[in-house]
PyMOL Python script that loads the backbone (N, CA, C, O; Angstrom):
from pymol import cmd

cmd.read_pdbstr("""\
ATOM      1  N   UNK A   1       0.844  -1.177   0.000  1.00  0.00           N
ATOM      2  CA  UNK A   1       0.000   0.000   0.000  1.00  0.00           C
ATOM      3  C   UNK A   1       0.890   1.241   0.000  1.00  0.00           C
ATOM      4  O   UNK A   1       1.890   1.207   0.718  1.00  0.00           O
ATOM      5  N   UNK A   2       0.637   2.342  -0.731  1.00  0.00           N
ATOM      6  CA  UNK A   2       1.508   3.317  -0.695  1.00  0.00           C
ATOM      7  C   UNK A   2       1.252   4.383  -0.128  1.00  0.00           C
ATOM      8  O   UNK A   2       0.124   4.658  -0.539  1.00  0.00           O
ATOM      9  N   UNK A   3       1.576   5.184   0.571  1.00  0.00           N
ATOM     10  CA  UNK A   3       1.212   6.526   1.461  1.00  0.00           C
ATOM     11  C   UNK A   3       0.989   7.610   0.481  1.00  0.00           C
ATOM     12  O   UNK A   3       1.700   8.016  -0.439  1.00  0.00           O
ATOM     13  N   UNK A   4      -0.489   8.075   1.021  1.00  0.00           N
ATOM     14  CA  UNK A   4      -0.944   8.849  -0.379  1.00  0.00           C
ATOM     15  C   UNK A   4      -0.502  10.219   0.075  1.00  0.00           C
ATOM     16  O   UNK A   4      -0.286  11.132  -0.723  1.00  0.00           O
ATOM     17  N   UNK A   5      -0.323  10.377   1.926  1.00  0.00           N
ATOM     18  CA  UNK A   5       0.078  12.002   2.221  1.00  0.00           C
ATOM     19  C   UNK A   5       1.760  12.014   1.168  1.00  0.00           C
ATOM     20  O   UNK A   5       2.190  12.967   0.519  1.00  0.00           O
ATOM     21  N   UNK A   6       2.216  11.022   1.280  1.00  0.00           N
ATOM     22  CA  UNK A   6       4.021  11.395   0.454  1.00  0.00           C
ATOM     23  C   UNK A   6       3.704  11.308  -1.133  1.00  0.00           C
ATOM     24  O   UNK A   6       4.657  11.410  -1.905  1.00  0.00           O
ATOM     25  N   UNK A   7       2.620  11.155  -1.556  1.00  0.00           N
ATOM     26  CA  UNK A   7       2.039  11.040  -3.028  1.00  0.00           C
ATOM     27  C   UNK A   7       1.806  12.728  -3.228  1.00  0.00           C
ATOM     28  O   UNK A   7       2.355  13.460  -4.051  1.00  0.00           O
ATOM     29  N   UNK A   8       0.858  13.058  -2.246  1.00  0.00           N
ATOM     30  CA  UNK A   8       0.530  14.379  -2.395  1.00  0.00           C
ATOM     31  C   UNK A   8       1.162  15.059  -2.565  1.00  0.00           C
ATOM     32  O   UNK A   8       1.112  15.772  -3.568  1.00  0.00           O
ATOM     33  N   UNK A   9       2.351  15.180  -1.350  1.00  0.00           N
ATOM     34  CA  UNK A   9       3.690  16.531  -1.203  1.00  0.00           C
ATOM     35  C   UNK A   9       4.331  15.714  -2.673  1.00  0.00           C
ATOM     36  O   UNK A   9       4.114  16.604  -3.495  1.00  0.00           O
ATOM     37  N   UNK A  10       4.678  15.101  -3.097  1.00  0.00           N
ATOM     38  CA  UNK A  10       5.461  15.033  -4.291  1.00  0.00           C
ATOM     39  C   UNK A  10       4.949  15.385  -5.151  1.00  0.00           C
ATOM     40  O   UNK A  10       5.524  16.126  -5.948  1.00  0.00           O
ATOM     41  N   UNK A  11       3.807  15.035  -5.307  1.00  0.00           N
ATOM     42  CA  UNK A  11       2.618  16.344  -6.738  1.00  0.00           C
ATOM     43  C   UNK A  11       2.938  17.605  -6.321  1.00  0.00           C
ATOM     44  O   UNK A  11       3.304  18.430  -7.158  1.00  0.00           O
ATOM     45  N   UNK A  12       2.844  17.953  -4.905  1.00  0.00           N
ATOM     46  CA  UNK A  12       2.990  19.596  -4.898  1.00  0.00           C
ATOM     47  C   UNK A  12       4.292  19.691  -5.367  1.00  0.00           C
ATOM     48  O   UNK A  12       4.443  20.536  -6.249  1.00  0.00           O
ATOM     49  N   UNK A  13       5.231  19.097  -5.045  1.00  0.00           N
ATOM     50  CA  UNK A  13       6.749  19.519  -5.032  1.00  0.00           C
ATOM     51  C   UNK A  13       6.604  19.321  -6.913  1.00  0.00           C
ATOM     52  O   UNK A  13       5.452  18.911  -6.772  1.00  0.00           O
ATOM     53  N   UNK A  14       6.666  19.306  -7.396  1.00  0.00           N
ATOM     54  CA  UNK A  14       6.948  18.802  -9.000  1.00  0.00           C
ATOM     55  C   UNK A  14       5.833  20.201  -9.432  1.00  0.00           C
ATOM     56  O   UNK A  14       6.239  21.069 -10.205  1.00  0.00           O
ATOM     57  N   UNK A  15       4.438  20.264  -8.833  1.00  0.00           N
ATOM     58  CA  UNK A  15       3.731  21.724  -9.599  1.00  0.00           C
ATOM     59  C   UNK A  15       4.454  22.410  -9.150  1.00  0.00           C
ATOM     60  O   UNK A  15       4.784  23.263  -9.974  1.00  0.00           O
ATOM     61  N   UNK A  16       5.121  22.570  -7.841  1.00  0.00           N
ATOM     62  CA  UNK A  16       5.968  24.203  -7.780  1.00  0.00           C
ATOM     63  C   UNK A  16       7.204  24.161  -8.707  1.00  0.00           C
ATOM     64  O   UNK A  16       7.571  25.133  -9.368  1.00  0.00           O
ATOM     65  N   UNK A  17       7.951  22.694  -8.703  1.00  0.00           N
ATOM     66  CA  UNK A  17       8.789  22.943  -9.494  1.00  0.00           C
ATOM     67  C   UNK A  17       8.345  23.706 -10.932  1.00  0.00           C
ATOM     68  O   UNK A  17       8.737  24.820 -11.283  1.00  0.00           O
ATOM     69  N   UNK A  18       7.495  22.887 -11.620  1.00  0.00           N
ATOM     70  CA  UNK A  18       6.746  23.608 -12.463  1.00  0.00           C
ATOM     71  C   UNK A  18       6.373  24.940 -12.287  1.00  0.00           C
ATOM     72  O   UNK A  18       6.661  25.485 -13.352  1.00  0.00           O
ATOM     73  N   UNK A  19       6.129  25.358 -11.902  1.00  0.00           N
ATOM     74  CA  UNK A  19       5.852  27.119 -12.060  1.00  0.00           C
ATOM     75  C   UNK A  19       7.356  27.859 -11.822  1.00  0.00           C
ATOM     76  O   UNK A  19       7.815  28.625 -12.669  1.00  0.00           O
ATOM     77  N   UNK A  20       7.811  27.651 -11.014  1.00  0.00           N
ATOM     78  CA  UNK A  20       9.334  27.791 -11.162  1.00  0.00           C
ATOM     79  C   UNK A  20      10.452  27.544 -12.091  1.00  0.00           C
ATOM     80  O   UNK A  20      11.542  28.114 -12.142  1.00  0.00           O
ATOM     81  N   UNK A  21       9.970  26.571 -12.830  1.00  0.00           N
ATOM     82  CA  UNK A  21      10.848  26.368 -14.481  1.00  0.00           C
ATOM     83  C   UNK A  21      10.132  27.517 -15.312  1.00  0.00           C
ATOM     84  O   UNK A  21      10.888  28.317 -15.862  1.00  0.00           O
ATOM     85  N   UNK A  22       8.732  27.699 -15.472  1.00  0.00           N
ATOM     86  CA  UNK A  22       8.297  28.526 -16.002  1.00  0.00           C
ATOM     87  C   UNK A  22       8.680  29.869 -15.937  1.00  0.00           C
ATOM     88  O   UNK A  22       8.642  30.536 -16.971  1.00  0.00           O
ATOM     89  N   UNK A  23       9.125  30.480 -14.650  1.00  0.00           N
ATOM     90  CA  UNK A  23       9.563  31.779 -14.435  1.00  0.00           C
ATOM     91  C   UNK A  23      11.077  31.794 -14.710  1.00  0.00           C
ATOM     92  O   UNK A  23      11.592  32.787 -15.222  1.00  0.00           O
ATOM     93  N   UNK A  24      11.783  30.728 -14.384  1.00  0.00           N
ATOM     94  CA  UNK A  24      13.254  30.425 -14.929  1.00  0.00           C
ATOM     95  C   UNK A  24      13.288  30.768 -16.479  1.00  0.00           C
ATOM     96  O   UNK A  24      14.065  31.594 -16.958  1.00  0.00           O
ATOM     97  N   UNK A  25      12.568  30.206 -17.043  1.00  0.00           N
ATOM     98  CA  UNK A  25      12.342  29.952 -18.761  1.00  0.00           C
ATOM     99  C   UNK A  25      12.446  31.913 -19.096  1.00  0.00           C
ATOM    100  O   UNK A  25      13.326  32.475 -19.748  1.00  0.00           O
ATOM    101  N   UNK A  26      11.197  32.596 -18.373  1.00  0.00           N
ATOM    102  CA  UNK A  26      11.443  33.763 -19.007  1.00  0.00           C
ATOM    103  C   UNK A  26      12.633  34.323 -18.416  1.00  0.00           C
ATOM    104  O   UNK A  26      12.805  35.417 -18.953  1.00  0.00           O
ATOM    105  N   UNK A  27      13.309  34.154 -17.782  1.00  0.00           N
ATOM    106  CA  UNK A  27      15.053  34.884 -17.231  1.00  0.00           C
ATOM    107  C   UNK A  27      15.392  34.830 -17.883  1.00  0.00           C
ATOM    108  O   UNK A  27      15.636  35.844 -18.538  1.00  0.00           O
ATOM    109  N   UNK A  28      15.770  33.415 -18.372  1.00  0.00           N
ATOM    110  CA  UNK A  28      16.408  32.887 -19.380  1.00  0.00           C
ATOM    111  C   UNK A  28      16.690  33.803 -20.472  1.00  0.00           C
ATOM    112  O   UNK A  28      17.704  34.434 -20.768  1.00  0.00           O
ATOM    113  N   UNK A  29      15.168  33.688 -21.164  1.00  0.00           N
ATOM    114  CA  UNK A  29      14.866  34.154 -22.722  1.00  0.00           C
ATOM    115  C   UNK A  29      15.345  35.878 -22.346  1.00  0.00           C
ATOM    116  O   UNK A  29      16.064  36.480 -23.144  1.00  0.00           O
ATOM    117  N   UNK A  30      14.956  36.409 -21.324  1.00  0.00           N
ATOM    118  CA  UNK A  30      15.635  37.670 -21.305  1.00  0.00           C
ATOM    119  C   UNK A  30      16.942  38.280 -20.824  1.00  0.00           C
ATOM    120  O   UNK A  30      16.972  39.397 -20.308  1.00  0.00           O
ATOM    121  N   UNK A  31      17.943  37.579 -20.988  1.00  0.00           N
ATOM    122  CA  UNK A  31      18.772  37.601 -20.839  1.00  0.00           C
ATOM    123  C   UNK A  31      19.449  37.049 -22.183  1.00  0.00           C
ATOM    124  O   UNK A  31      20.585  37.524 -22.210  1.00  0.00           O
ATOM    125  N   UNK A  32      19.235  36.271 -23.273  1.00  0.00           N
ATOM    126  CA  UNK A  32      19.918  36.102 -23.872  1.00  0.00           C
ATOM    127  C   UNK A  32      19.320  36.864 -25.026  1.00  0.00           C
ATOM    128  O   UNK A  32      20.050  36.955 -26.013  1.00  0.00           O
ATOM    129  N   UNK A  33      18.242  37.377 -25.086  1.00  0.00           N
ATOM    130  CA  UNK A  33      18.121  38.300 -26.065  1.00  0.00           C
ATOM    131  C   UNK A  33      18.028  39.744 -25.794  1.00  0.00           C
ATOM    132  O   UNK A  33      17.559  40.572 -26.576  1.00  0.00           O
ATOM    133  N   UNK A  34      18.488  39.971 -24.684  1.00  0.00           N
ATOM    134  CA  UNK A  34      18.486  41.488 -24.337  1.00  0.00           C
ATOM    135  C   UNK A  34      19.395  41.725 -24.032  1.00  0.00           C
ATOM    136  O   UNK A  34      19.331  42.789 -23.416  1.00  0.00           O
ATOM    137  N   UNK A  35      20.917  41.141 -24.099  1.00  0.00           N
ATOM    138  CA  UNK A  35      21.895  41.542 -23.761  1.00  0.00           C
ATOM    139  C   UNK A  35      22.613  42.488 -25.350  1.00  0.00           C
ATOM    140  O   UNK A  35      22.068  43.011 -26.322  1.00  0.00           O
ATOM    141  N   UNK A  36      24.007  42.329 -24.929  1.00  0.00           N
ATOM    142  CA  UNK A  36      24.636  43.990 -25.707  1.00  0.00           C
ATOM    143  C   UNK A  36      25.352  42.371 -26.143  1.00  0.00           C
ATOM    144  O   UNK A  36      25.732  41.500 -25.361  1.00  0.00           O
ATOM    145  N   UNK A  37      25.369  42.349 -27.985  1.00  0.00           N
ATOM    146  CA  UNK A  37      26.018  41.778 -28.779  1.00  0.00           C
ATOM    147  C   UNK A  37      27.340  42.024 -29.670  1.00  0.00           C
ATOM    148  O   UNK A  37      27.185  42.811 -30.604  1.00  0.00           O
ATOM    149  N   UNK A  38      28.403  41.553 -29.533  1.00  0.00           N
ATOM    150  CA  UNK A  38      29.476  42.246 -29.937  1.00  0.00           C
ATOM    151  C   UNK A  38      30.049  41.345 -31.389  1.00  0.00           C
ATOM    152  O   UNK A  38      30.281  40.147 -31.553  1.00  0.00           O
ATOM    153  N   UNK A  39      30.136  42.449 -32.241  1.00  0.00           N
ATOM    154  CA  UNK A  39      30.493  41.707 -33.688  1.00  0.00           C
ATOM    155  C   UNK A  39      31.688  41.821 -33.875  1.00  0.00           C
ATOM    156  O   UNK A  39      32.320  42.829 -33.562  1.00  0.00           O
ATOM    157  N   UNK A  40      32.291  40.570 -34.540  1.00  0.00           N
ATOM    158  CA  UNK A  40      33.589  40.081 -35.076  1.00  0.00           C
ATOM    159  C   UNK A  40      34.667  40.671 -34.935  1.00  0.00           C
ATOM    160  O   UNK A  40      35.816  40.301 -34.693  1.00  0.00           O
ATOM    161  N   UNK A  41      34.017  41.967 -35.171  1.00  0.00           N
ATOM    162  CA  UNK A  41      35.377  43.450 -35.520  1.00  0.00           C
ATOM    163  C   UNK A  41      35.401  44.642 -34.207  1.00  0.00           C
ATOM    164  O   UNK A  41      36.236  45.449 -33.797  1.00  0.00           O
ATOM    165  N   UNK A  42      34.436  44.375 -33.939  1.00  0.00           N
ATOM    166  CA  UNK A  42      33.903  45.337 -32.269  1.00  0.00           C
ATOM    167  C   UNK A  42      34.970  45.524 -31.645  1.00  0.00           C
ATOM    168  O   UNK A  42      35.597  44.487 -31.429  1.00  0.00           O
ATOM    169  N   UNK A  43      35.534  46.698 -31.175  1.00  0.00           N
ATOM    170  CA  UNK A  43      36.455  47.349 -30.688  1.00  0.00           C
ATOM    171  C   UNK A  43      36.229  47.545 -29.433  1.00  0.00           C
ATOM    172  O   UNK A  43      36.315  48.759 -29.248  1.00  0.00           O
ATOM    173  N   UNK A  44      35.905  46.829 -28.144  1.00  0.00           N
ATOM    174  CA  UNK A  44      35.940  46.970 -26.963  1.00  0.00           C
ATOM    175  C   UNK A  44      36.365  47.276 -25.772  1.00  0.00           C
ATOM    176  O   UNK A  44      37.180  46.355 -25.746  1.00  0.00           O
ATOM    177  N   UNK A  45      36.514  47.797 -24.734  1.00  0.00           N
ATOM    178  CA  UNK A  45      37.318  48.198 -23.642  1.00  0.00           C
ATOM    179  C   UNK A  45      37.250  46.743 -22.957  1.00  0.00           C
ATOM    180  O   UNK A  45      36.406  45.854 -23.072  1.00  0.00           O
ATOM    181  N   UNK A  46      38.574  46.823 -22.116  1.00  0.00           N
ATOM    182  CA  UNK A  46      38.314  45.767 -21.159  1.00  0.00           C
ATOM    183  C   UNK A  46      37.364  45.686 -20.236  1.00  0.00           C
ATOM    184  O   UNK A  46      36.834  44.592 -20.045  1.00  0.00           O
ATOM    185  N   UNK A  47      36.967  46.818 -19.490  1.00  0.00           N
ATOM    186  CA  UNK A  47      35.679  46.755 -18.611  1.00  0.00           C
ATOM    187  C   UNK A  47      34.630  46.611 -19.618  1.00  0.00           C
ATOM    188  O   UNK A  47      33.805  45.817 -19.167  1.00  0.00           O
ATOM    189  N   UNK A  48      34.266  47.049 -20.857  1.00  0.00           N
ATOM    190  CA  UNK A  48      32.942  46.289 -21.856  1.00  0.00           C
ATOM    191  C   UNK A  48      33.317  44.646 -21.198  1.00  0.00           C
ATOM    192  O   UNK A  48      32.739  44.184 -20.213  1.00  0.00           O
ATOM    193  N   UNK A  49      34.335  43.962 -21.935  1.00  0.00           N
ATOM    194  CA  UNK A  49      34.483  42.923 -22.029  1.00  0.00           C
ATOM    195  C   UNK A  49      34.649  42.132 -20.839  1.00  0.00           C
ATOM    196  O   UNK A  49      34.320  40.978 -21.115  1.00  0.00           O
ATOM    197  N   UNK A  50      35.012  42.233 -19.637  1.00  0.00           N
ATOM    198  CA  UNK A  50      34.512  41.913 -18.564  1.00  0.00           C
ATOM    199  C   UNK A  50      33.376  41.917 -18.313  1.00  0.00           C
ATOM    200  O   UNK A  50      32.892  40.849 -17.941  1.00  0.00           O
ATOM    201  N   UNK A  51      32.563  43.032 -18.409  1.00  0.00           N
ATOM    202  CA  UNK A  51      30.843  43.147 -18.145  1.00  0.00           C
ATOM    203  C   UNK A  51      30.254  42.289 -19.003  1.00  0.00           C
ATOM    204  O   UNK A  51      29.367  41.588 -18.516  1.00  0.00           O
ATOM    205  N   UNK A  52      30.489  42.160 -20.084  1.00  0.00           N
ATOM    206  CA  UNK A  52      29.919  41.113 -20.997  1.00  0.00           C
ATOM    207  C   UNK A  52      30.221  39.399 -20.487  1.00  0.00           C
ATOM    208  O   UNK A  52      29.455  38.435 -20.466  1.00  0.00           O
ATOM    209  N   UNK A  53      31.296  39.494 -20.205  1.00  0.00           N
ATOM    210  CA  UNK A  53      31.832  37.970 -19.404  1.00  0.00           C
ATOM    211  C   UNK A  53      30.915  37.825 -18.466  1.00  0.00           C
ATOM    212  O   UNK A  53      30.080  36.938 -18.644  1.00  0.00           O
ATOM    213  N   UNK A  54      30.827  38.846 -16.959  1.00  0.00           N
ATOM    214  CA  UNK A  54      29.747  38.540 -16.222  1.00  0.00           C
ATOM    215  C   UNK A  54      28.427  37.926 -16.891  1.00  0.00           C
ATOM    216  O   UNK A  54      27.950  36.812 -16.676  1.00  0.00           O
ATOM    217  N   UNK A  55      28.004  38.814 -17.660  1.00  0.00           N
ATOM    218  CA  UNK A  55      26.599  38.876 -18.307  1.00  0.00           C
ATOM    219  C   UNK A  55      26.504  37.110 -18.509  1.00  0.00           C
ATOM    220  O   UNK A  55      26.055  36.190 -17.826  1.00  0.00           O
ATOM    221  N   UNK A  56      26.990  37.192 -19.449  1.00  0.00           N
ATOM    222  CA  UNK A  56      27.273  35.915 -20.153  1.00  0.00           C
ATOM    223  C   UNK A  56      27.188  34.678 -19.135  1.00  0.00           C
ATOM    224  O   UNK A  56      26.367  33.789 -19.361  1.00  0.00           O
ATOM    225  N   UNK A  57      28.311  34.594 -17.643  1.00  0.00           N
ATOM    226  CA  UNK A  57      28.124  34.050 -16.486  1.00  0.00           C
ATOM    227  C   UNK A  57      27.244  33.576 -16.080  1.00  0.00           C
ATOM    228  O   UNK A  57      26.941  32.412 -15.819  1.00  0.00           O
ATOM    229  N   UNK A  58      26.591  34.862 -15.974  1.00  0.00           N
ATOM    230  CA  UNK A  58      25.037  35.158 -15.488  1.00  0.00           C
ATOM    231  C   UNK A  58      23.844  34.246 -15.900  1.00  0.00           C
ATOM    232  O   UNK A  58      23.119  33.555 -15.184  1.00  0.00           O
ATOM    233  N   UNK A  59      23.833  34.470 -17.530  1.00  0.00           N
ATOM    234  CA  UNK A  59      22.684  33.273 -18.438  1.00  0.00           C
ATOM    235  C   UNK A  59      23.411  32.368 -18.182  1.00  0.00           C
ATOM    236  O   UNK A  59      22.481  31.878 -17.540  1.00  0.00           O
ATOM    237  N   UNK A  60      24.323  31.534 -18.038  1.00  0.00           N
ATOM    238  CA  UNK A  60      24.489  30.294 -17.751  1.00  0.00           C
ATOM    239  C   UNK A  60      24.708  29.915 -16.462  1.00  0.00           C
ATOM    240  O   UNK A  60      25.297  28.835 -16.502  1.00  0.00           O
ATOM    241  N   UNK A  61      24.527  30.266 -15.328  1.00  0.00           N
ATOM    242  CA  UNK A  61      23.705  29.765 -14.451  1.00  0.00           C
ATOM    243  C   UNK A  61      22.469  29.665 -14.383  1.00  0.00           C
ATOM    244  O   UNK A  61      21.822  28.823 -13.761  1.00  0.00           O
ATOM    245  N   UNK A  62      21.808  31.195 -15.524  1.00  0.00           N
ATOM    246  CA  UNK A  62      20.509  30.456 -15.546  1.00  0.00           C
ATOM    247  C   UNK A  62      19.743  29.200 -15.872  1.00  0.00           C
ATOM    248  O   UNK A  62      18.785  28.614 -15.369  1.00  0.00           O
ATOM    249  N   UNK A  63      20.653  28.986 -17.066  1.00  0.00           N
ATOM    250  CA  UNK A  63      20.337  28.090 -17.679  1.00  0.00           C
ATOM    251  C   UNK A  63      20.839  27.015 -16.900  1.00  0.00           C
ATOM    252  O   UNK A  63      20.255  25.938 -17.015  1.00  0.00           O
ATOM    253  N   UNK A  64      21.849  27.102 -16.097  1.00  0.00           N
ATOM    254  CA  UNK A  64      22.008  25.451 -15.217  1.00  0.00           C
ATOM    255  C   UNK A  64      20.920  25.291 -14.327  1.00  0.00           C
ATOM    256  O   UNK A  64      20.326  24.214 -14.376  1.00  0.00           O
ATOM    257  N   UNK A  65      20.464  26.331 -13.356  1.00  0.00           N
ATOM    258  CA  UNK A  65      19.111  26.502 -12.640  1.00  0.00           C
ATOM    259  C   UNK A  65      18.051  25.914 -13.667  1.00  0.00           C
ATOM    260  O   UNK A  65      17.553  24.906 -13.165  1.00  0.00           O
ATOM    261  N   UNK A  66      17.667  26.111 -14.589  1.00  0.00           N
ATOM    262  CA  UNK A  66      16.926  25.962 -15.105  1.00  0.00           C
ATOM    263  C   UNK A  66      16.773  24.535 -15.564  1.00  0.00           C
ATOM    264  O   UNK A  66      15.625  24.135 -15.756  1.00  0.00           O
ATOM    265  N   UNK A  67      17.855  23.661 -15.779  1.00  0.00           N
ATOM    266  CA  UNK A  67      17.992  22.650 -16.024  1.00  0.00           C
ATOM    267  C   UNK A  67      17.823  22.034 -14.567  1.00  0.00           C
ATOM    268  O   UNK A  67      16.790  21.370 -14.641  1.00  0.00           O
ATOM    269  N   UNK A  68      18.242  21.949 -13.510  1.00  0.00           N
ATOM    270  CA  UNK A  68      18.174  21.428 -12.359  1.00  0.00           C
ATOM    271  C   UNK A  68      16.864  21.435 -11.827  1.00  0.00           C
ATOM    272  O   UNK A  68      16.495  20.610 -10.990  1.00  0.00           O
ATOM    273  N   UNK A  69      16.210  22.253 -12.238  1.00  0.00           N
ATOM    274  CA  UNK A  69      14.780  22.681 -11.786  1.00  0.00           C
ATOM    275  C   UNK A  69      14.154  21.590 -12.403  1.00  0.00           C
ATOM    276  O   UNK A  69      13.625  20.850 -11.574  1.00  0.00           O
ATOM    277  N   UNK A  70      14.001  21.158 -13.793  1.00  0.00           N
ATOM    278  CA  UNK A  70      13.509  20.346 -14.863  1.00  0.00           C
ATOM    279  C   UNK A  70      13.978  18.708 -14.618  1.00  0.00           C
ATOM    280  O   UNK A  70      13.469  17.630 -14.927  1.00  0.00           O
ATOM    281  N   UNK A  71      14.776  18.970 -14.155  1.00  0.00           N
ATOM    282  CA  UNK A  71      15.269  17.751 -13.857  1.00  0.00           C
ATOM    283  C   UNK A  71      14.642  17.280 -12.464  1.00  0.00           C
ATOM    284  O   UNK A  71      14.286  16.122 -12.246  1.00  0.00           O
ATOM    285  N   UNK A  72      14.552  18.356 -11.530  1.00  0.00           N
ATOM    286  CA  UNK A  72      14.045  17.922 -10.382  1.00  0.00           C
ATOM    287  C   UNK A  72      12.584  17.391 -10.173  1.00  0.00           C
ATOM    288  O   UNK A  72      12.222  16.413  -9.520  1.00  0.00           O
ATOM    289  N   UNK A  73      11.757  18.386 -10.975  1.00  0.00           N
ATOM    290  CA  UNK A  73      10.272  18.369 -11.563  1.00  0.00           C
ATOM    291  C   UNK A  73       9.944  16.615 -12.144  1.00  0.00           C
ATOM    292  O   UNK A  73       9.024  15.868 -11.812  1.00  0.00           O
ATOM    293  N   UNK A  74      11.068  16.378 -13.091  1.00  0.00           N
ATOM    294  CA  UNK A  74      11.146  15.006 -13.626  1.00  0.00           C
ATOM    295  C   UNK A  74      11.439  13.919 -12.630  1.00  0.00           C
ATOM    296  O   UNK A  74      10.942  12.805 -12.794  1.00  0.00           O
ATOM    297  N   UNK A  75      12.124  14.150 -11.733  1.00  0.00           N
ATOM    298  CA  UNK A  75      12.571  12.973 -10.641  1.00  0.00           C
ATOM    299  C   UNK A  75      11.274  12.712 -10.386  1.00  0.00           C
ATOM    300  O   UNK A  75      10.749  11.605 -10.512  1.00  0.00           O
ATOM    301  N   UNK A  76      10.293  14.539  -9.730  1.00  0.00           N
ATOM    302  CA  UNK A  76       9.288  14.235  -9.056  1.00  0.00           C
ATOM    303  C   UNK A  76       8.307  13.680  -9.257  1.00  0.00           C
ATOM    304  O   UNK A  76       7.793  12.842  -8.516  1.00  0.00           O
ATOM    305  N   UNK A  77       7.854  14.111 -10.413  1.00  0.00           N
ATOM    306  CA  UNK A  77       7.045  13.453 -11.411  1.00  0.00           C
ATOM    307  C   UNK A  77       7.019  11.722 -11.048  1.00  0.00           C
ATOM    308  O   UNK A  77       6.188  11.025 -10.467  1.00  0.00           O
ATOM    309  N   UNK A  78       8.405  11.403 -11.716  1.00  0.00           N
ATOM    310  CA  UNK A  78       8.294   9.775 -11.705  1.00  0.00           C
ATOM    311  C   UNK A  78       8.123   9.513 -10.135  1.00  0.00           C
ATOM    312  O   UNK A  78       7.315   8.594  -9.999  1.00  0.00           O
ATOM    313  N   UNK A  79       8.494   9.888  -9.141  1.00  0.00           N
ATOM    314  CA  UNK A  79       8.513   9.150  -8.138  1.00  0.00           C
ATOM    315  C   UNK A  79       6.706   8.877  -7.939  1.00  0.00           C
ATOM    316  O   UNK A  79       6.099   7.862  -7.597  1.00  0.00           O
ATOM    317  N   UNK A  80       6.124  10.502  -8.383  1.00  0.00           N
ATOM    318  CA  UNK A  80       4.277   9.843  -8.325  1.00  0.00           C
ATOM    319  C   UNK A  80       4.236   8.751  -8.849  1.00  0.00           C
ATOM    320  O   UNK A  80       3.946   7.705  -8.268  1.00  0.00           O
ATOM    321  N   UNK A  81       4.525   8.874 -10.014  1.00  0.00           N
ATOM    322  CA  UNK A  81       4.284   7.687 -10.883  1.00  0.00           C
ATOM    323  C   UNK A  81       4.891   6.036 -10.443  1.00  0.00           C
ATOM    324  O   UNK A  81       4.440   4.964 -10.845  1.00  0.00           O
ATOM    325  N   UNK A  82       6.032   6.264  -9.507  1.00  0.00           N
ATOM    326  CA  UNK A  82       6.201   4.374  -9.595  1.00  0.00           C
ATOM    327  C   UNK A  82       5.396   4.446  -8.303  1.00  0.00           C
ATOM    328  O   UNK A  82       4.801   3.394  -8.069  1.00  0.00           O
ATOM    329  N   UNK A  83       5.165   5.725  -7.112  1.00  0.00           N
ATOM    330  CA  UNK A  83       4.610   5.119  -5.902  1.00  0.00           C
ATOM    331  C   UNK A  83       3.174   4.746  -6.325  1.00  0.00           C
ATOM    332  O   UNK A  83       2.581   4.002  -5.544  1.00  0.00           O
ATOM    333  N   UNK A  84       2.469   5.173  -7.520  1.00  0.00           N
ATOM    334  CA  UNK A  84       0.902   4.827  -7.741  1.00  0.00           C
ATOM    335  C   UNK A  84       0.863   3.512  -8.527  1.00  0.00           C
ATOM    336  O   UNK A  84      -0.113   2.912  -8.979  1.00  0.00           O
ATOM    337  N   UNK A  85       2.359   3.170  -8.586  1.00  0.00           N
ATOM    338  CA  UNK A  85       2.255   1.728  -9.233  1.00  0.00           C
ATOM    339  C   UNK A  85       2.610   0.912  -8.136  1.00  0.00           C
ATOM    340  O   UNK A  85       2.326  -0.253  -7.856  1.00  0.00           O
ATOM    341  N   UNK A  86       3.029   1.442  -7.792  1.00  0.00           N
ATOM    342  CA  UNK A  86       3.478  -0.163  -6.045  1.00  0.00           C
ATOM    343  C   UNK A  86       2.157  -0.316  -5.532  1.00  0.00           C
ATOM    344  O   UNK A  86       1.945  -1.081  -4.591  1.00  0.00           O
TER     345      UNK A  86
END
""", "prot")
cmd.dss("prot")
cmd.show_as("cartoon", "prot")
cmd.util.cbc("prot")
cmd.orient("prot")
């Protein structure tokens, strides 16, 4: 028999994850299209190019957050799923 209160909190835990990938998702998208793009030939200062390094930093933690989040959502997910099969 499987405990439906640890069924429950794991549905909640996986919808919050869910709404939380969702708000991750738009960081994301605004950050990689609203940043300052530098072409081939772009003549930069080192503090540009540092600030841009941060920047850059920056979306890819988002994007690791964002992946960890999705991934976590997915653990949670399945764990509903094998405890409603035991």
């Amino acid at each position: 028999m499987t405990d439906l209160s640890s069924i429950h909190f794991l549905c909640n835990v996986a919808t919050i994850a869910n709404h939380t990938a969702a708000v991750g998702l738009q960081a994301v998208g605004a950050g990689a299209f609203g940043g300052k793009l530098a072409g081939a030939g772009a003549n930069l200062s080192q503090g540009e190019l540092l600030s841009l390094q941060l920047q850059k930093q920056e979306e890819l933690m988002m994007i690791s957050m964002q992946s960890n989040l999705l991934k976590s959502d997915h653990e949670a997910q399945m764990a509903c799923i094998r405890n409603l099969k035991a």
